[in-house]
Residue frames as qw, qx, qy, qz and C-alpha x, y, z in Angstrom:
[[0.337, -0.004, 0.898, 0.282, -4.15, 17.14, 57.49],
 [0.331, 0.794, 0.477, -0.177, -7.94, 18.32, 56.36],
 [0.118, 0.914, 0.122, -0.368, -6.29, 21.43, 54.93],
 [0.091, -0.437, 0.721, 0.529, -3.68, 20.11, 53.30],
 [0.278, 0.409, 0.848, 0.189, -6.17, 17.54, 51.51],
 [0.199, 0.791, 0.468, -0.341, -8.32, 20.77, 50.64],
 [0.062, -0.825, 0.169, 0.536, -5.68, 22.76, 49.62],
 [0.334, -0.276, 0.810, 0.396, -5.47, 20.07, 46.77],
 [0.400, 0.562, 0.717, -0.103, -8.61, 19.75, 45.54],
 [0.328, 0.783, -0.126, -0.514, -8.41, 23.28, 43.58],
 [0.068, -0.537, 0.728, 0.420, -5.05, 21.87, 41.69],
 [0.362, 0.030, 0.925, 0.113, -6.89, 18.31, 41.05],
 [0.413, 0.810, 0.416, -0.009, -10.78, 19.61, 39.55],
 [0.104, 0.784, -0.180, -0.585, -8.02, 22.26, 37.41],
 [0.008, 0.608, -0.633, -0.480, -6.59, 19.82, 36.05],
 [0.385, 0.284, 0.865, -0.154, -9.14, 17.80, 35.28],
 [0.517, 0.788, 0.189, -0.276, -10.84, 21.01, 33.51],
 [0.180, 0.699, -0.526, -0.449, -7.64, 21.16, 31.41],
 [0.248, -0.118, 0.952, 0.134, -7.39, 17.64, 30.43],
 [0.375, 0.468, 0.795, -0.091, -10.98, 17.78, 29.56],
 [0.161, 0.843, 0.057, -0.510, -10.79, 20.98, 27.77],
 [0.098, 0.459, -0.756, -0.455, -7.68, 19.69, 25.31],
 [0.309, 0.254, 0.875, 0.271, -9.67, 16.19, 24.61],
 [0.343, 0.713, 0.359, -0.495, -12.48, 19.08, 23.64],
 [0.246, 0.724, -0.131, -0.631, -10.46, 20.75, 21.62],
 [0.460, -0.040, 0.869, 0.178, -9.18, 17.61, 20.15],
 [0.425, 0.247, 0.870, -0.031, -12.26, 16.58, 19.31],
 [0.299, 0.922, 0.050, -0.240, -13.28, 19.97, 17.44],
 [0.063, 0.683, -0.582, -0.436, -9.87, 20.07, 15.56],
 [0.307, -0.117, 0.922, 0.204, -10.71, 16.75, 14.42],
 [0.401, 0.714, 0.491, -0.296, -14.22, 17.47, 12.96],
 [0.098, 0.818, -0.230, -0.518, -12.92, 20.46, 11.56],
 [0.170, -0.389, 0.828, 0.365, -9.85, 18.16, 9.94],
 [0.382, 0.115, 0.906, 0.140, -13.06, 15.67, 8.84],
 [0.313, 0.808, 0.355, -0.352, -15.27, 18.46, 7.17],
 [0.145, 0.653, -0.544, -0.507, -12.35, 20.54, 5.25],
 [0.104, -0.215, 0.877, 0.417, -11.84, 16.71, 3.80],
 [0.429, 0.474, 0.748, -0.177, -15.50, 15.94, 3.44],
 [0.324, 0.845, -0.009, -0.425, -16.05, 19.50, 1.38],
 [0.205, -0.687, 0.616, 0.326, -13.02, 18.50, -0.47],
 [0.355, 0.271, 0.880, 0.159, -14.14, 15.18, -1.52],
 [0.460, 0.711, 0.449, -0.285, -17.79, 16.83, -3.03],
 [0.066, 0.838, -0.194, -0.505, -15.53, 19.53, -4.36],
 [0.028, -0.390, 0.836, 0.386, -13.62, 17.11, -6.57],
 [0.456, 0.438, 0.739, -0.233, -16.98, 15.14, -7.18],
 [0.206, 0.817, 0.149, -0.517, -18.13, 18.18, -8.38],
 [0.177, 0.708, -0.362, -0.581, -15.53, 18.72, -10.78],
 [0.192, -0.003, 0.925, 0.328, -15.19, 15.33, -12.42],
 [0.378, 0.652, 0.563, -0.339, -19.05, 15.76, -12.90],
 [0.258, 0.890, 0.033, -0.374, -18.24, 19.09, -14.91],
 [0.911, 0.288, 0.010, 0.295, -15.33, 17.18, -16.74],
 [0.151, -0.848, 0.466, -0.201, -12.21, 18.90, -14.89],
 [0.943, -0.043, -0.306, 0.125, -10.65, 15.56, -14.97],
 [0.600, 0.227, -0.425, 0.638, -6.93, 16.89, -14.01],
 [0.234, -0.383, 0.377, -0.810, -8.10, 19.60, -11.13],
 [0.875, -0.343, -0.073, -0.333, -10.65, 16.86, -10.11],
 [0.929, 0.050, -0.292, 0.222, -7.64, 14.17, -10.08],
 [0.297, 0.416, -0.429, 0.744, -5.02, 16.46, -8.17],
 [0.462, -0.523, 0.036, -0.715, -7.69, 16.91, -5.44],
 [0.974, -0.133, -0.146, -0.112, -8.16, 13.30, -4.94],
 [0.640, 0.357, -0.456, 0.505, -4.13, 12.79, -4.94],
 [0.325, 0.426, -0.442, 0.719, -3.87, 15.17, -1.65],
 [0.715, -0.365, 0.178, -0.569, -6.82, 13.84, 0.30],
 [0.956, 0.099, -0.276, -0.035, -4.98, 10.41, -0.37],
 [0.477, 0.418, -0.505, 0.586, -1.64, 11.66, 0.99],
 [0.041, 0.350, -0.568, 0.744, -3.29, 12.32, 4.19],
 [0.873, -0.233, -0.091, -0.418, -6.64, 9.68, 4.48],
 [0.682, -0.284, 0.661, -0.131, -6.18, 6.34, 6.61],
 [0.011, -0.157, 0.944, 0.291, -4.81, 3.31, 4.42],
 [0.333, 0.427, 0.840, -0.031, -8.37, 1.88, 4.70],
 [0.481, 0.725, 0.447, -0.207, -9.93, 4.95, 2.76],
 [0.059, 0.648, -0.467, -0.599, -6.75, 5.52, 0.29],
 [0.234, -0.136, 0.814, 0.514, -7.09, 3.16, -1.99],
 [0.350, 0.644, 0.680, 0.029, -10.68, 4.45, -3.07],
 [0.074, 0.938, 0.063, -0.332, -9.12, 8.00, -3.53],
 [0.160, -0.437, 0.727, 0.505, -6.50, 6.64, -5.62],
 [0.396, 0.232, 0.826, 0.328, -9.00, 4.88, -7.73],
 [0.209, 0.828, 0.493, -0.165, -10.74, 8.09, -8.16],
 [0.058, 0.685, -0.509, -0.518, -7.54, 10.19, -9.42],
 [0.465, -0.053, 0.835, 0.289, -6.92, 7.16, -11.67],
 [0.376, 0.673, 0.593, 0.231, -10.46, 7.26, -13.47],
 [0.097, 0.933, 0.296, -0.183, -9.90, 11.09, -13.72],
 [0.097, -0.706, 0.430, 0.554, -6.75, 10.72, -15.34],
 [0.354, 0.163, 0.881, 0.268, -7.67, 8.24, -17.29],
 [0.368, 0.813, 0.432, 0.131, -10.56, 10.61, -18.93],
 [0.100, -0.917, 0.017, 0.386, -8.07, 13.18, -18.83],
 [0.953, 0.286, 0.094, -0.041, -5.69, 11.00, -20.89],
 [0.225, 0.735, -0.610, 0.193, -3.22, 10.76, -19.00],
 [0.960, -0.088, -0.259, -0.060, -2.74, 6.91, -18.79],
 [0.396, 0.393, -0.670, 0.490, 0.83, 6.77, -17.15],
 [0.255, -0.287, 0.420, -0.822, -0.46, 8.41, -14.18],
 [0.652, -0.247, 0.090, -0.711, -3.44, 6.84, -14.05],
 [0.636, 0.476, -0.602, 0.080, -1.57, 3.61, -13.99],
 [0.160, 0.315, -0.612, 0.708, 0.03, 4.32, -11.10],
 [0.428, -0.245, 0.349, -0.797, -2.68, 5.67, -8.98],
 [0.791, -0.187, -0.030, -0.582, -4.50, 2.17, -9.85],
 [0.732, 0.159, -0.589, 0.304, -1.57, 0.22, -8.99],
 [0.193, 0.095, -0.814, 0.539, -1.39, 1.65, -5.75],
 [0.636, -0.283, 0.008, -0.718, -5.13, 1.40, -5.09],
 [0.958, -0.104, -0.221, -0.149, -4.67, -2.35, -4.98],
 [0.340, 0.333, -0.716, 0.511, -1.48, -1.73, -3.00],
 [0.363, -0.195, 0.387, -0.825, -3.82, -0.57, -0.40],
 [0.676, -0.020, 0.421, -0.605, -6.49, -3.20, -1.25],
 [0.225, -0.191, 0.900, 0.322, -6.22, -6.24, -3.36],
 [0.020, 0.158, 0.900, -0.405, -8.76, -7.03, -3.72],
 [0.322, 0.711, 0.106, -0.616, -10.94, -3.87, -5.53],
 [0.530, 0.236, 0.741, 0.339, -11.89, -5.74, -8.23],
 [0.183, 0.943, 0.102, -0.259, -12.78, -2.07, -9.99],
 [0.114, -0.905, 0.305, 0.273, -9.56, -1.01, -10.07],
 [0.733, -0.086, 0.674, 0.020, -8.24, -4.36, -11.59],
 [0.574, 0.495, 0.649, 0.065, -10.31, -4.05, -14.19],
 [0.304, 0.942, -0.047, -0.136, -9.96, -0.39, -15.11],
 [0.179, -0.643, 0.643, 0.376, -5.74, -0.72, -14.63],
 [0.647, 0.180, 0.666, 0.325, -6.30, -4.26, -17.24],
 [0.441, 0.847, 0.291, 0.058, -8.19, -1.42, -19.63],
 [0.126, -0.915, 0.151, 0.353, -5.68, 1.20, -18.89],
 [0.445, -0.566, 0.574, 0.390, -2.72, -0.89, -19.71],
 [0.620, 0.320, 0.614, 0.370, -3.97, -1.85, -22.90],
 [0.421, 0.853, 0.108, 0.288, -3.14, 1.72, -24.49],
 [0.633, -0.645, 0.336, 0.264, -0.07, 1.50, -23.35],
 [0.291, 0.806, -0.442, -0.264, 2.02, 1.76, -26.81],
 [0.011, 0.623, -0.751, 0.219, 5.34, 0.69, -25.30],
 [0.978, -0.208, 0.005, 0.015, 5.60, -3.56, -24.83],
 [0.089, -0.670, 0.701, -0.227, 8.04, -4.86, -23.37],
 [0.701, 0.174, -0.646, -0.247, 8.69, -8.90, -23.14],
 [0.533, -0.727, 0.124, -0.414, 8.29, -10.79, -19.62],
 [0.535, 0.495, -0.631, 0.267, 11.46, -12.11, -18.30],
 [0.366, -0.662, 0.454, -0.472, 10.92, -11.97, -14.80],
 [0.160, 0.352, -0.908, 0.162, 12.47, -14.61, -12.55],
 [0.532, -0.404, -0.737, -0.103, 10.11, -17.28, -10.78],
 [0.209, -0.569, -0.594, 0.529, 9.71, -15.21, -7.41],
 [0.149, 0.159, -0.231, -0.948, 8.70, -12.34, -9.23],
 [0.388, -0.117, -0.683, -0.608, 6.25, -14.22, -10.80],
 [0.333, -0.356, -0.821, 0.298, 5.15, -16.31, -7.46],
 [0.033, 0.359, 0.402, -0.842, 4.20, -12.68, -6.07],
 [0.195, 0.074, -0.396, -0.894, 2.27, -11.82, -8.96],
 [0.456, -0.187, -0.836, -0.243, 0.73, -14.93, -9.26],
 [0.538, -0.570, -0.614, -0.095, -0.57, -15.20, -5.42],
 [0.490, -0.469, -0.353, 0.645, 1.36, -12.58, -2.88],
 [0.178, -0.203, -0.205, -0.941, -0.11, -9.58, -4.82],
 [0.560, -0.397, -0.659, -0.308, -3.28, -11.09, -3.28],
 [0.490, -0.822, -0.272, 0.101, -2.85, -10.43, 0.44],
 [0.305, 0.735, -0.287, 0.533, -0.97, -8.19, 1.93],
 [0.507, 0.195, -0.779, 0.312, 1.62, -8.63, 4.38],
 [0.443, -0.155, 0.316, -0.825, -0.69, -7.34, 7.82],
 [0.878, -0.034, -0.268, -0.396, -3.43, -10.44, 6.19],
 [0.770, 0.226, -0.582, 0.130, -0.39, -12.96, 6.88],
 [0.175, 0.348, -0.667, 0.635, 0.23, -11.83, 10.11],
 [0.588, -0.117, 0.315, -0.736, -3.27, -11.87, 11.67],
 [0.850, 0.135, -0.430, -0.271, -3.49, -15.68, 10.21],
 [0.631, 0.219, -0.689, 0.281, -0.59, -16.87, 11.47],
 [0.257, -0.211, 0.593, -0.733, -1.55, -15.40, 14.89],
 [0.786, -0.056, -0.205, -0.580, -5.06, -16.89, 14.17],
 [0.948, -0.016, -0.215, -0.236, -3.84, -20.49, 14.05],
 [0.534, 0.251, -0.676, 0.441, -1.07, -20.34, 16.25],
 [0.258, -0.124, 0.555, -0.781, -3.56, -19.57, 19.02],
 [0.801, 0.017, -0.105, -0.589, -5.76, -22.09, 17.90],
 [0.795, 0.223, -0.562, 0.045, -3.24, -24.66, 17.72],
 [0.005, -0.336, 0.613, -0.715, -1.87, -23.34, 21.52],
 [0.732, -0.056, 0.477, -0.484, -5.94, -24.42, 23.37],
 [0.866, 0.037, -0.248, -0.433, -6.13, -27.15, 21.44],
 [0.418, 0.442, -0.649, 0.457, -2.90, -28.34, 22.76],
 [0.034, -0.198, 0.743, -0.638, -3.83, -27.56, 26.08],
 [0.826, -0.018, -0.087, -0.557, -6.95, -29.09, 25.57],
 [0.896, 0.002, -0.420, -0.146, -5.68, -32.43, 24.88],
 [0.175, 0.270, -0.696, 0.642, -2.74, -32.06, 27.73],
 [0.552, -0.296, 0.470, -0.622, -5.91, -31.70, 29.99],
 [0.816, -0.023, 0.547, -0.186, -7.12, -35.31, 28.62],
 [0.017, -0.643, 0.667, 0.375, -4.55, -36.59, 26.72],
 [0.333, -0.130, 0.933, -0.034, -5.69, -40.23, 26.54],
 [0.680, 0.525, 0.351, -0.374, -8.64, -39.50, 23.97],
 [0.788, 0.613, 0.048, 0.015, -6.94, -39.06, 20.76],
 [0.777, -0.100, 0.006, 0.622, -3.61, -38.96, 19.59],
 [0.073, -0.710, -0.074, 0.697, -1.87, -35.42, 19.41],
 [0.038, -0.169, 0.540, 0.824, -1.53, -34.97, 15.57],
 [0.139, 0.615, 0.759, 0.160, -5.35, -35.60, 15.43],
 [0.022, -0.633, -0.592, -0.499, -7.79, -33.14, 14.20],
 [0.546, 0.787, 0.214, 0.190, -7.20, -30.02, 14.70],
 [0.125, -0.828, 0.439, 0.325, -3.50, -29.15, 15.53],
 [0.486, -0.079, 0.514, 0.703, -1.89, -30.70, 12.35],
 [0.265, 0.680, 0.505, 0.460, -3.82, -29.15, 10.36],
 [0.192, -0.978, -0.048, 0.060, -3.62, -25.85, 12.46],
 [0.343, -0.697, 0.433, 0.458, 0.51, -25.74, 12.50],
 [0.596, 0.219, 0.505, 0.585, 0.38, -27.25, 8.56],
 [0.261, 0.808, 0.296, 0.438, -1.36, -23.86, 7.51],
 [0.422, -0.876, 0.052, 0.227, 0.81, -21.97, 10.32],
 [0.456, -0.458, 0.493, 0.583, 3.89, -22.94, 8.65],
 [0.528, 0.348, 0.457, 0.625, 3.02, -22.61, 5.11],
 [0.113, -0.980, -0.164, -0.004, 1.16, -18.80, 6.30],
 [0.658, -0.505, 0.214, 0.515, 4.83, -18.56, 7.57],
 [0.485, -0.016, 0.479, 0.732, 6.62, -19.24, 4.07],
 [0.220, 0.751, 0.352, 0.513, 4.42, -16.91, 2.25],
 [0.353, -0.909, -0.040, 0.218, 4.90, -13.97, 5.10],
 [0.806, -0.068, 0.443, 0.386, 8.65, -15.04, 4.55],
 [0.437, 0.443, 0.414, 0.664, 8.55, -14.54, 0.76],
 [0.011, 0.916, 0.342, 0.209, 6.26, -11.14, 0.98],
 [0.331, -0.874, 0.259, 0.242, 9.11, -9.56, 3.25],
 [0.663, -0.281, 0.431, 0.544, 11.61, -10.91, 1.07],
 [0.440, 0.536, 0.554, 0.460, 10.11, -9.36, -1.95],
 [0.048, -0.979, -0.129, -0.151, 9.68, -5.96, -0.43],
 [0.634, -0.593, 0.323, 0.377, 13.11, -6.03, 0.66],
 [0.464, -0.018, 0.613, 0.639, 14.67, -6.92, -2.69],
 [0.217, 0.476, 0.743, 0.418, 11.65, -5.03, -5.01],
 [0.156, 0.560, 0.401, -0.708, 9.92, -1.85, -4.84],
 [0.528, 0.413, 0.700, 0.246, 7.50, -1.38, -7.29],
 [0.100, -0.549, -0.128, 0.820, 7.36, 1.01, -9.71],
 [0.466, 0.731, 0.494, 0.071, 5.63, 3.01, -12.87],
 [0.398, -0.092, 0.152, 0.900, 7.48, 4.99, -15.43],
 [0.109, 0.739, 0.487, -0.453, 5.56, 7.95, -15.25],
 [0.231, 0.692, -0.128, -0.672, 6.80, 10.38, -18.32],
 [0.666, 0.591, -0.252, -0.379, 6.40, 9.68, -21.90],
 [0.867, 0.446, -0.132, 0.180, 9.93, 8.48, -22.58],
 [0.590, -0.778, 0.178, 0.123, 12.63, 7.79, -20.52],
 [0.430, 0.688, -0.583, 0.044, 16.24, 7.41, -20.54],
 [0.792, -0.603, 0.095, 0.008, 17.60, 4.37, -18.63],
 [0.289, 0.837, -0.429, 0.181, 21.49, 4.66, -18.55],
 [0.770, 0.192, -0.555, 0.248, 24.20, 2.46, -17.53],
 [0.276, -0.138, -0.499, 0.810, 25.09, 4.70, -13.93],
 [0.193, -0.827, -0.485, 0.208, 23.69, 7.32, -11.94],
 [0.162, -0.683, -0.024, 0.712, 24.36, 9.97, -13.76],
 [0.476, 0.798, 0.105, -0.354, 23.20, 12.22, -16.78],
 [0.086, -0.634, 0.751, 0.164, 27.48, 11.81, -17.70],
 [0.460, 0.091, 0.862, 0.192, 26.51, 7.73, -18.55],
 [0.261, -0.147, -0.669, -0.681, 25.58, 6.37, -21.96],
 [0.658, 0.065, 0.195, -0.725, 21.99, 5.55, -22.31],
 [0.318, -0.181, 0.926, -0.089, 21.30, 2.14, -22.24],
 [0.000, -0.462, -0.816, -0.348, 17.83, 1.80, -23.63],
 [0.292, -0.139, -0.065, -0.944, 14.52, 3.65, -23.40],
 [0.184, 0.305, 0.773, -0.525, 11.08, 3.23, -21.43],
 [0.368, -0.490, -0.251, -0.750, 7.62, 4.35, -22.35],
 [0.266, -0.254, 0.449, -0.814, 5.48, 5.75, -20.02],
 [0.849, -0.227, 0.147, -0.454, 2.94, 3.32, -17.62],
 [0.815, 0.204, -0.436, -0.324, 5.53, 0.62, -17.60],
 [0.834, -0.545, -0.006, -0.081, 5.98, -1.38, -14.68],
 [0.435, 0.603, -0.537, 0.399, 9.83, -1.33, -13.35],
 [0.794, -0.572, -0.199, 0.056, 11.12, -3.04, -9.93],
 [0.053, -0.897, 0.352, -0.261, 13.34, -0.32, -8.14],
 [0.885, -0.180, -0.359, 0.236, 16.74, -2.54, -6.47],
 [0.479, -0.329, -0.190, 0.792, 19.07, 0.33, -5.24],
 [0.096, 0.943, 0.306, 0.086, 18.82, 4.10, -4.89],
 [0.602, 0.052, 0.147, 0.783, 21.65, 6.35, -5.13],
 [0.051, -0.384, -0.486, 0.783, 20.23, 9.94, -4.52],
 [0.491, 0.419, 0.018, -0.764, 18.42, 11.33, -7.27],
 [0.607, 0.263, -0.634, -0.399, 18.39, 8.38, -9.17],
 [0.767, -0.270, 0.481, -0.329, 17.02, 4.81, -8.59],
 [0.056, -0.184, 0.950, 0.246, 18.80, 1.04, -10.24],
 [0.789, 0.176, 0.185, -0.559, 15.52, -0.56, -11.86],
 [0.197, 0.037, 0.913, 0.356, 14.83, -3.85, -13.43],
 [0.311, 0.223, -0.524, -0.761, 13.23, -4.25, -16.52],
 [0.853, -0.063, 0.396, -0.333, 10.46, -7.46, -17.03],
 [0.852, 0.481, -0.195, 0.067, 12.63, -8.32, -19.28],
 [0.841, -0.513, -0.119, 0.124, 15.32, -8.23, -16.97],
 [0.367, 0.697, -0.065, 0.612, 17.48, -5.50, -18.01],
 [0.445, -0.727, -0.293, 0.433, 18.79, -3.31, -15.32],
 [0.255, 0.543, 0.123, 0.791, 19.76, 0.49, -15.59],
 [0.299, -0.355, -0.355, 0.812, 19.16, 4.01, -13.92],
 [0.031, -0.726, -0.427, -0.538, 16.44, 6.52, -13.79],
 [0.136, -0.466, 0.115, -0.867, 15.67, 9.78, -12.68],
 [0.048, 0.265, 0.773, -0.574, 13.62, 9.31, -9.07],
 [0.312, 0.325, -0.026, -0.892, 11.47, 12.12, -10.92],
 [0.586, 0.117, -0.596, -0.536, 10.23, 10.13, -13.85],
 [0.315, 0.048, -0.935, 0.154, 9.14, 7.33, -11.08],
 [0.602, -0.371, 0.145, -0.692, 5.88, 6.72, -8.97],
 [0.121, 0.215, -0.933, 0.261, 6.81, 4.36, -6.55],
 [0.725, -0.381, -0.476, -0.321, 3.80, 1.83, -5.41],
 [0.117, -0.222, 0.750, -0.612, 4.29, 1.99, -1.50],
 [0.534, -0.396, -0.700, -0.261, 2.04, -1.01, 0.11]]
């Protein structure tokens, strides 16, 4: 029995050194992974400095495709300003439309995309329907993660207080202070969650990204052309059809574009 217990110990302290050897290397391949992007970052610092706006702004783009949500939406606000001196405003559009996908809240970016859009040419009149507008108006403001961690908030507040007063019911009545008020802002947290998934469902934003589009009647080069875009103006993708996506207009047109000419906003 001794020798069989012995004759384990090698197998267990091996695999222990291997287990502890991969979280090593882990942790070195992860360094590594956080230098290359650190050097990267300066590097593109560097070049906006030296006025490389479009090599500075292409840098930023492919440290964004592969940072955490919490530190894209400052590398998208940095391609932005560096197309934006590079003057290319379509792009730079974009990139600050999906900084505030990422954060609402980056009152920077706000401000620069308010500047951007005002050398925007191309107007276009605003038709959109009343939930269109409702998102603009206040469900562009959080995003849909905020609505969940509320509604958890005050449906676990409203849960002890509950069992609070169950333990001594006979003090107050139950709709007192503070579970109505905890399940009135649970259920209206609700309807806005609600809406926010119903809008991403039905909406994906988007930014016409070249000059001057066609938008055409089908998916396919073979349809008439329906009307024309300029570039940096906001479109709200409803169906996709491979290379081509159904937009609406703010004016509430609908039509077909290339996928190409598009830079979806992904929240």
């Amino acid at each position: 029995m001794n020798q069989q217990a012995k004759s384990q110990e090698p197998r267990a302290y091996s695999l222990f050194s291997l287990t502890f050897f991969v979280f090593l290397l882990l942790c070195a391949m992860g360094y590594r992974l956080c230098a290359f992007a650190a050097e990267d970052f300066e590097n593109a610092n560097g070049l906006y400095k030296q006025g490389k706006f479009t090599e500075a702004s292409k840098i930023y783009e492919e440290l964004a495709s592969k940072a955490q949500p919490s530190a894209q939406a400052v590398l998208f606000f940095n391609a932005a300003n560096s197309q934006y001196r590079a003057g290319d405003i379509h792009h730079a559009v974009w990139n600050y439309e999906r900084a505030l996908a990422r954060n609402p809240w980056f009152s920077d970016a706000r401000y620069n995309l308010k500047a951007a859009k005002q050398k925007i040419e191309y107007k276009i009149e605003d038709h959109r329907n009343l939930f269109m507008r409702l998102h603009e108006l206040v469900l562009q403001w959080v995003k849909t993660s905020h609505l969940v961690y509320a509604a958890l908030f005050f449906s676990l507040l409203f849960f002890f207080t509950t069992a609070a007063w169950l333990h001594n019911p006979g003090r107050q009545a139950f709709w007192a202070f503070p579970r109505a008020e905890c399940l009135a802002i649970f259920l209206l947290i609700s309807l806005l969650w609600s809406a926010q998934v119903a809008y991403h469902f039905y909406y994906q934003e988007a930014i016409v990204l070249s000059n001057e589009v066609e938008v055409r009647y089908g998916p396919s080069m073979d349809n008439q052309s329906l009307m024309k875009l300029g570039g940096g103006l906001k479109v709200y993708i409803v169906d996709s059809r491979e290379d081509w996506s159904r937009v609406v207009t703010l004016n509430g047109e609908t039509g077909w574009i290339k996928n190409l000419e598009l830079g979806r906003i992904d929240s």
